[in-house]
PyMOL CGO cylinders between C-alpha atoms (Angstrom):
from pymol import cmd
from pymol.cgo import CYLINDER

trace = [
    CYLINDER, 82.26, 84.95, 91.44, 84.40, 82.50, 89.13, 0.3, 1, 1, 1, 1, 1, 1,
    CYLINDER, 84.40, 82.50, 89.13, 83.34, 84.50, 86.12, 0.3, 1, 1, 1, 1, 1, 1,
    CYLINDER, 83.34, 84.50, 86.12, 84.87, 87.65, 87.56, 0.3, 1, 1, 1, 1, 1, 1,
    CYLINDER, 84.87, 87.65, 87.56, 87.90, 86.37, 88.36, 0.3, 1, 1, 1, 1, 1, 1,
    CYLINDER, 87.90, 86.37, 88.36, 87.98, 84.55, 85.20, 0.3, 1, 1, 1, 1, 1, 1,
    CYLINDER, 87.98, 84.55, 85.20, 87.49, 87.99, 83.14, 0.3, 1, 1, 1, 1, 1, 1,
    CYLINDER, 87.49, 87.99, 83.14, 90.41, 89.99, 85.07, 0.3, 1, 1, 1, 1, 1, 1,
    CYLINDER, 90.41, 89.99, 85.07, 92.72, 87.20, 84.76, 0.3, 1, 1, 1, 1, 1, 1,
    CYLINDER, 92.72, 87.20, 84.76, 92.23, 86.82, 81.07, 0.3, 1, 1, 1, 1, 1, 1,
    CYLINDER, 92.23, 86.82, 81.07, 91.81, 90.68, 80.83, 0.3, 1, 1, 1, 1, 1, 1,
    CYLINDER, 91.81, 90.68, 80.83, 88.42, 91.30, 79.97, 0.3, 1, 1, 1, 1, 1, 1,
    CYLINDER, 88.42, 91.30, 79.97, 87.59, 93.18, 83.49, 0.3, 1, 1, 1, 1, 1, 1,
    CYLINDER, 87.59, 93.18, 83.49, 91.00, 95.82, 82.93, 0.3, 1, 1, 1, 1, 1, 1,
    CYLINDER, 91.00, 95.82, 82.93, 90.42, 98.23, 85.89, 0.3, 1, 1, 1, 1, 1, 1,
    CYLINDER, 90.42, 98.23, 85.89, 89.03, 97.88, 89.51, 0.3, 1, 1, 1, 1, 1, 1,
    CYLINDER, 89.03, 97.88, 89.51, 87.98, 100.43, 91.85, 0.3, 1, 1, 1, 1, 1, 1,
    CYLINDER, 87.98, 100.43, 91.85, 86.97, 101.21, 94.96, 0.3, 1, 1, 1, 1, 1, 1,
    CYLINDER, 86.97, 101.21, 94.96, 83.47, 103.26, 95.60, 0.3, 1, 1, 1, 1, 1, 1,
    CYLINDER, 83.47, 103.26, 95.60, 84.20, 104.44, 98.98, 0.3, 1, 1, 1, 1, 1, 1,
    CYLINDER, 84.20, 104.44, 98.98, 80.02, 105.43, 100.69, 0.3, 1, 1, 1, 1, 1, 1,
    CYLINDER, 80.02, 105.43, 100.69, 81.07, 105.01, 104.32, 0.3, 1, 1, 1, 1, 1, 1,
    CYLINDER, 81.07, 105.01, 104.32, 77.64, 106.25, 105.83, 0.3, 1, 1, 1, 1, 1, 1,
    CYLINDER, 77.64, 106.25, 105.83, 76.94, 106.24, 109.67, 0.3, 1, 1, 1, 1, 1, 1,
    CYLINDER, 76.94, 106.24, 109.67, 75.75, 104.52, 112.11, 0.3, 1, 1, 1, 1, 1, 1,
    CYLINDER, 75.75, 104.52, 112.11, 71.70, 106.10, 112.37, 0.3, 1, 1, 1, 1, 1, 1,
    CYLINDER, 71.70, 106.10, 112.37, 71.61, 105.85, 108.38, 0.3, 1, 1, 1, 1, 1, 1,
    CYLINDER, 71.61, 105.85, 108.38, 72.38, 102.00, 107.74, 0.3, 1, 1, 1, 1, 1, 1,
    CYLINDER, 72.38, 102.00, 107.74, 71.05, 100.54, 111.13, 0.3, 1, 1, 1, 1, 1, 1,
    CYLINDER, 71.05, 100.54, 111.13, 66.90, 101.19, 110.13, 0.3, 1, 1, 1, 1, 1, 1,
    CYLINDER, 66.90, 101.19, 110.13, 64.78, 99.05, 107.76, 0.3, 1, 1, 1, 1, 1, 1,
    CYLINDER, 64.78, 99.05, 107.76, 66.29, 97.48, 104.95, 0.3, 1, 1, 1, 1, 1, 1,
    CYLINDER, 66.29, 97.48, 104.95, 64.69, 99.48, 102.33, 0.3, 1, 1, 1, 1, 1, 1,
    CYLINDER, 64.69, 99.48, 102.33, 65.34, 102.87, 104.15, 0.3, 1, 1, 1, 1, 1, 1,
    CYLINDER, 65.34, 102.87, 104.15, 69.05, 102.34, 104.53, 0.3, 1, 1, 1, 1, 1, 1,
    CYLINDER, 69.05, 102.34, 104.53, 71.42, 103.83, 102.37, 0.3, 1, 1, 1, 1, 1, 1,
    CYLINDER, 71.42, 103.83, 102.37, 73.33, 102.29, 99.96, 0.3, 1, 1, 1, 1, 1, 1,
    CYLINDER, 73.33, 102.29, 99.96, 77.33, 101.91, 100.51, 0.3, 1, 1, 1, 1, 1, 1,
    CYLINDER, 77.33, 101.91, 100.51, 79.76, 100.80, 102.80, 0.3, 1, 1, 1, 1, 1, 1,
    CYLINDER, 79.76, 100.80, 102.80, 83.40, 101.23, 103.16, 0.3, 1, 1, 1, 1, 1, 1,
    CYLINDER, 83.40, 101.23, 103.16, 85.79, 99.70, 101.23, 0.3, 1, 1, 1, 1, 1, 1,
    CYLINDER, 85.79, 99.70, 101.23, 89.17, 101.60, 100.25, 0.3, 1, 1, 1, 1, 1, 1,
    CYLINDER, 89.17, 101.60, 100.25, 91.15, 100.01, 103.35, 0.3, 1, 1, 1, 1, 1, 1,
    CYLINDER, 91.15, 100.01, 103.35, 90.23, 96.78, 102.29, 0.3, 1, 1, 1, 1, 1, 1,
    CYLINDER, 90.23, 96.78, 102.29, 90.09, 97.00, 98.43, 0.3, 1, 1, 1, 1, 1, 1,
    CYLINDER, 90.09, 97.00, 98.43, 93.51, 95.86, 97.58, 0.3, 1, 1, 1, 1, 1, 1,
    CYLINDER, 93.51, 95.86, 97.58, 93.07, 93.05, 100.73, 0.3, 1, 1, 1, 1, 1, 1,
    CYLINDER, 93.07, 93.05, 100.73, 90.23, 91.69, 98.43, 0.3, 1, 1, 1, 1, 1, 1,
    CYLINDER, 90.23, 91.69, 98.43, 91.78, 91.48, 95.18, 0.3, 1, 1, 1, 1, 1, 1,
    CYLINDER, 91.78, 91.48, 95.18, 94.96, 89.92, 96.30, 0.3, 1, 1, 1, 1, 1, 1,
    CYLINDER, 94.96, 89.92, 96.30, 93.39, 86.97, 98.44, 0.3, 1, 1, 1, 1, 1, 1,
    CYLINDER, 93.39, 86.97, 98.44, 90.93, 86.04, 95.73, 0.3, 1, 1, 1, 1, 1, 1,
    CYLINDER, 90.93, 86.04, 95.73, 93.35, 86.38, 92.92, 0.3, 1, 1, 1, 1, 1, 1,
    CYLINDER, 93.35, 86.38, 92.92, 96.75, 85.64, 94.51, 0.3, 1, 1, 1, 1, 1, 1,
    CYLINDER, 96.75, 85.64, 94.51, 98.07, 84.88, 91.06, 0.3, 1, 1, 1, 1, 1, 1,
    CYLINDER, 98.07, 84.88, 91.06, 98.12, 88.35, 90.31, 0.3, 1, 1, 1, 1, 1, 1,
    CYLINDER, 98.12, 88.35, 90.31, 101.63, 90.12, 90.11, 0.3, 1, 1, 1, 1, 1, 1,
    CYLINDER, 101.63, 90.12, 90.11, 102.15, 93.32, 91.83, 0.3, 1, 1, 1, 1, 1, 1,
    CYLINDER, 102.15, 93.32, 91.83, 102.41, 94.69, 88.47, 0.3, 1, 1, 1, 1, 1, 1,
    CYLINDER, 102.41, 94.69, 88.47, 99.18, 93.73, 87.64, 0.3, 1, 1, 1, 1, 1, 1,
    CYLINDER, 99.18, 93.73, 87.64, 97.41, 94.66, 90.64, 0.3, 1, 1, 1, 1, 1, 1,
    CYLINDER, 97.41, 94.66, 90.64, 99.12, 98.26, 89.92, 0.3, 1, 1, 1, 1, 1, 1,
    CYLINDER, 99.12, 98.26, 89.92, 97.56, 98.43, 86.61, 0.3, 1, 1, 1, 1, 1, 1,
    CYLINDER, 97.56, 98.43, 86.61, 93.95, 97.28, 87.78, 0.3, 1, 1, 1, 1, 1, 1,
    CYLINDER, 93.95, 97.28, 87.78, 93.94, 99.72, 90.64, 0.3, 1, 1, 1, 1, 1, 1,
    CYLINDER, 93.94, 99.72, 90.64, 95.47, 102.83, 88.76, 0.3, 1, 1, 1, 1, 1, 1,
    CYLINDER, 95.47, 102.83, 88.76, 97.45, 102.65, 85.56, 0.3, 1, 1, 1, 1, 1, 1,
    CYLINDER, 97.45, 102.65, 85.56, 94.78, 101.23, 83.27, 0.3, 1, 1, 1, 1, 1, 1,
    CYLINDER, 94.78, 101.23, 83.27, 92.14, 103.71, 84.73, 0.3, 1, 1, 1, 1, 1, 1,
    CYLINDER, 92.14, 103.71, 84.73, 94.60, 106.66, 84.05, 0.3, 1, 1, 1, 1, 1, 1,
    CYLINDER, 94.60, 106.66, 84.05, 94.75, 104.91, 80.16, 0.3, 1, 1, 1, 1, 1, 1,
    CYLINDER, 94.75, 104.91, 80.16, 91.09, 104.92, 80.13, 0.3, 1, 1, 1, 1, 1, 1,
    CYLINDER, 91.09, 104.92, 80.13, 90.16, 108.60, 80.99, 0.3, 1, 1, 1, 1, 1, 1,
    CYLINDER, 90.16, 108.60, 80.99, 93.33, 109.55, 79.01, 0.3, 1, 1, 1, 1, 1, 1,
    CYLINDER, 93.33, 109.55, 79.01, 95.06, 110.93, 82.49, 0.3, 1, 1, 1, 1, 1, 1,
    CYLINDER, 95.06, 110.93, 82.49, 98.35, 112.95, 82.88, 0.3, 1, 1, 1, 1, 1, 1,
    CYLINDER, 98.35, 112.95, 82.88, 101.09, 109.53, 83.05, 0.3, 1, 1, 1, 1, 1, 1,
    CYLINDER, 101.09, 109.53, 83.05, 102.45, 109.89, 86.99, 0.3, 1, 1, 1, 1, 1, 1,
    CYLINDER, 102.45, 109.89, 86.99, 106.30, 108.36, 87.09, 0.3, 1, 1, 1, 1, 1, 1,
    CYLINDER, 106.30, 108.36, 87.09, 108.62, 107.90, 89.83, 0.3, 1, 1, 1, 1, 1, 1,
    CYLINDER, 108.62, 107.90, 89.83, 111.61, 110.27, 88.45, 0.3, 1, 1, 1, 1, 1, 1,
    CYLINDER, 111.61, 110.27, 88.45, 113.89, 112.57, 90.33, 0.3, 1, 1, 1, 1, 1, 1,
    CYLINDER, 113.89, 112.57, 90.33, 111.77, 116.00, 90.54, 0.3, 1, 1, 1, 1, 1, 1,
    CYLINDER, 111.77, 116.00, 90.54, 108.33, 114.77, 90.91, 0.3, 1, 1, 1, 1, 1, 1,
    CYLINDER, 108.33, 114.77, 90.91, 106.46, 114.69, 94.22, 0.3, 1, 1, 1, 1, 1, 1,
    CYLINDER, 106.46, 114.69, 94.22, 105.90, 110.23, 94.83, 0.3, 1, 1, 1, 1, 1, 1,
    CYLINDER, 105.90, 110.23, 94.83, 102.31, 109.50, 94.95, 0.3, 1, 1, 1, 1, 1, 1,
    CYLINDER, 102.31, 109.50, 94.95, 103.10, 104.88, 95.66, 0.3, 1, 1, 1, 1, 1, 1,
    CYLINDER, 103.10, 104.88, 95.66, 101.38, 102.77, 97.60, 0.3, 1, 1, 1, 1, 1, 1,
    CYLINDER, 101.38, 102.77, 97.60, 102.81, 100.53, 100.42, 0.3, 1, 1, 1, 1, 1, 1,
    CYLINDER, 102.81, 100.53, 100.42, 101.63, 96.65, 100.68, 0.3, 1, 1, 1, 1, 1, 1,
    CYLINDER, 101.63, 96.65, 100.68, 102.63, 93.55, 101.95, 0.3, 1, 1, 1, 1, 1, 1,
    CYLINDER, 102.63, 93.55, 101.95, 101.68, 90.01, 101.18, 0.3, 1, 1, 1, 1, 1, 1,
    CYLINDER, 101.68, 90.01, 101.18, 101.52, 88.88, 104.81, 0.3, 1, 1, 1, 1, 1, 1,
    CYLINDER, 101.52, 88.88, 104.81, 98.45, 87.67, 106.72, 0.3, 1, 1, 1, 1, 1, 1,
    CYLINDER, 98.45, 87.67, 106.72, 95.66, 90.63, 107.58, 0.3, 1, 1, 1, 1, 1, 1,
    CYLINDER, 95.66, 90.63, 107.58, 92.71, 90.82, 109.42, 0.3, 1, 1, 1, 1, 1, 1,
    CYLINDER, 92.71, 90.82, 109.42, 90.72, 93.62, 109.47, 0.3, 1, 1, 1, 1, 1, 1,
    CYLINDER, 90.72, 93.62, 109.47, 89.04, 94.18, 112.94, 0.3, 1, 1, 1, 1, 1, 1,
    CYLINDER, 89.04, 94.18, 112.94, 87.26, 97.27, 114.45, 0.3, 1, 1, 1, 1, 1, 1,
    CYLINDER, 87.26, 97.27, 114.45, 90.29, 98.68, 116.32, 0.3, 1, 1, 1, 1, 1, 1,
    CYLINDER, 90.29, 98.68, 116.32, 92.18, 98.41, 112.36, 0.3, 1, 1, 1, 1, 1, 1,
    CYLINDER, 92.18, 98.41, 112.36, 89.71, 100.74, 110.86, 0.3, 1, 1, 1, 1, 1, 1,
    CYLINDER, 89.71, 100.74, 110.86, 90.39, 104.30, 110.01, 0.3, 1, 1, 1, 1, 1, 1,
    CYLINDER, 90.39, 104.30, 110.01, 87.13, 104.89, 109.02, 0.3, 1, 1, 1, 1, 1, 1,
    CYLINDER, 87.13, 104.89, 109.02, 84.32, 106.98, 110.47, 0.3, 1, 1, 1, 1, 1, 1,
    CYLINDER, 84.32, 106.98, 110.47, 81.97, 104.34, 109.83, 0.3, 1, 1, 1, 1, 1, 1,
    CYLINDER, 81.97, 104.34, 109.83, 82.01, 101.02, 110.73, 0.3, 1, 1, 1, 1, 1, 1,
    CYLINDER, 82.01, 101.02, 110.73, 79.71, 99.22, 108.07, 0.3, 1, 1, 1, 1, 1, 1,
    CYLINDER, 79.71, 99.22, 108.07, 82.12, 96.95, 106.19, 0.3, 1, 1, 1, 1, 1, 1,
    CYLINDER, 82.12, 96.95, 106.19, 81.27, 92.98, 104.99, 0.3, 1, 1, 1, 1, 1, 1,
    CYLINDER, 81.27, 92.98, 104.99, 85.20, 92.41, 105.66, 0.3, 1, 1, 1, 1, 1, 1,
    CYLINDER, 85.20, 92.41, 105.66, 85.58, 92.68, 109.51, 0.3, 1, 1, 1, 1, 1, 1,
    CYLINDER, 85.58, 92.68, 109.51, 87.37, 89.68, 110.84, 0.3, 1, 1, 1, 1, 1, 1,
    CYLINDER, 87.37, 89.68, 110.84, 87.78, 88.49, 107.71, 0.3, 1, 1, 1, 1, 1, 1,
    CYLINDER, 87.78, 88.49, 107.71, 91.69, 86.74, 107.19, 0.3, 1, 1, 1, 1, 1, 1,
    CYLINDER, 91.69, 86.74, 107.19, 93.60, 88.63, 104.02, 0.3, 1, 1, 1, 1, 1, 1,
    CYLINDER, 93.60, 88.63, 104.02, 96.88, 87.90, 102.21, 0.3, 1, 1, 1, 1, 1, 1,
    CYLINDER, 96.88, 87.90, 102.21, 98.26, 91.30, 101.61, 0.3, 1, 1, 1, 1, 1, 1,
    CYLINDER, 98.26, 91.30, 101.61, 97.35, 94.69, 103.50, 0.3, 1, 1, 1, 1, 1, 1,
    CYLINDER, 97.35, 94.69, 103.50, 98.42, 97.86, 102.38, 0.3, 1, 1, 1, 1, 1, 1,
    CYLINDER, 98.42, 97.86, 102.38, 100.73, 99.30, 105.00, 0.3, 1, 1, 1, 1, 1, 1,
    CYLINDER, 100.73, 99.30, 105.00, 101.20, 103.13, 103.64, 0.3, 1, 1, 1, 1, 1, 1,
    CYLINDER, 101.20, 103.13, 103.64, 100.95, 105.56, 101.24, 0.3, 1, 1, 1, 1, 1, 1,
    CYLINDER, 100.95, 105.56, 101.24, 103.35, 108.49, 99.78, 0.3, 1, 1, 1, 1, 1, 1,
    CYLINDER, 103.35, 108.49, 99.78, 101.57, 111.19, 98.58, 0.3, 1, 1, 1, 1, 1, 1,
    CYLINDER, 101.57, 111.19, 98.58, 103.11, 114.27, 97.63, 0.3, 1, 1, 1, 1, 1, 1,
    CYLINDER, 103.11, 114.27, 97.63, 106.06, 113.42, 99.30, 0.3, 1, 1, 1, 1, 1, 1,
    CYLINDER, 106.06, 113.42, 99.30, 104.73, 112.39, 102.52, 0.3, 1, 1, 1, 1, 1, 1,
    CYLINDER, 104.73, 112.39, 102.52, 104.83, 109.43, 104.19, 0.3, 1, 1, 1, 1, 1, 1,
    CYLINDER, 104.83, 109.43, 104.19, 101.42, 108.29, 105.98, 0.3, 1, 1, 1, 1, 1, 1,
    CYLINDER, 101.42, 108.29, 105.98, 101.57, 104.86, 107.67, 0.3, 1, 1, 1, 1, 1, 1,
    CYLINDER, 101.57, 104.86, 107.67, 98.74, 102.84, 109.02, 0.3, 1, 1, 1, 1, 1, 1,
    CYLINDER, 98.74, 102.84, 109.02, 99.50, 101.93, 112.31, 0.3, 1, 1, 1, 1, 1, 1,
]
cmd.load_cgo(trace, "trace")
């Protein structure tokens, strides 16, 4: 775990991302080697990366979450300029905990429940609407 964090602070690990496999509840609760692989991440993603690397900037987390991946596979540049539809992401550094009654998932299967954060994200805007999680 060390050497991760190690490697994205000095820059060797440049992107991170989320693989978000919620499954449900008859496909992970069987034997161990029947189960399917995956479990949900994408609410808690940014949680995770800002408690075990509070050192981060925002700027930084903003280009291991999406700018660096956009670099990589040579995406269209998104800006925030008058005319174009804001696609940003809304986070705090406050105290989270994700519970059961947080989760906007269908699925439940998650290593983080009850688990205390530093940082949540609170929102998104995507094309041009505003979609808080409440």
């Amino acid at each position: 775990m060390l050497a991760l964090r190690e490697a994205v602070l000095n820059g060797e690990i440049d992107c991170i991302a989320s693989h978000h496999l919620p499954e449900d509840w008859d496909d992970k609760t069987c034997e161990f080697e029947y189960a399917k692989p995956g479990m949900i991440g994408l609410q808690t993603c940014y949680a995770a990366v800002q408690t075990a690397l509070p050192d981060l900037s925002a700027e930084q987390i903003a280009n291991l979450f999406s700018l660096n991946a956009a670099k990589i596979f040579q995406l269209k540049n998104s800006s925030i300029s008058e005319g174009n539809k804001a696609s940003i992401t809304l986070f705090n550094t406050e105290e989270f905990i994700f519970t059961k009654e947080k989760n906007k998932s269908k699925s439940q299967n998650s290593a983080f429940m009850n688990i205390p954060f530093h940082g949540n994200v609170i929102g998104i805007v995507s094309k041009g609407n505003l979609i808080l999680n409440n």
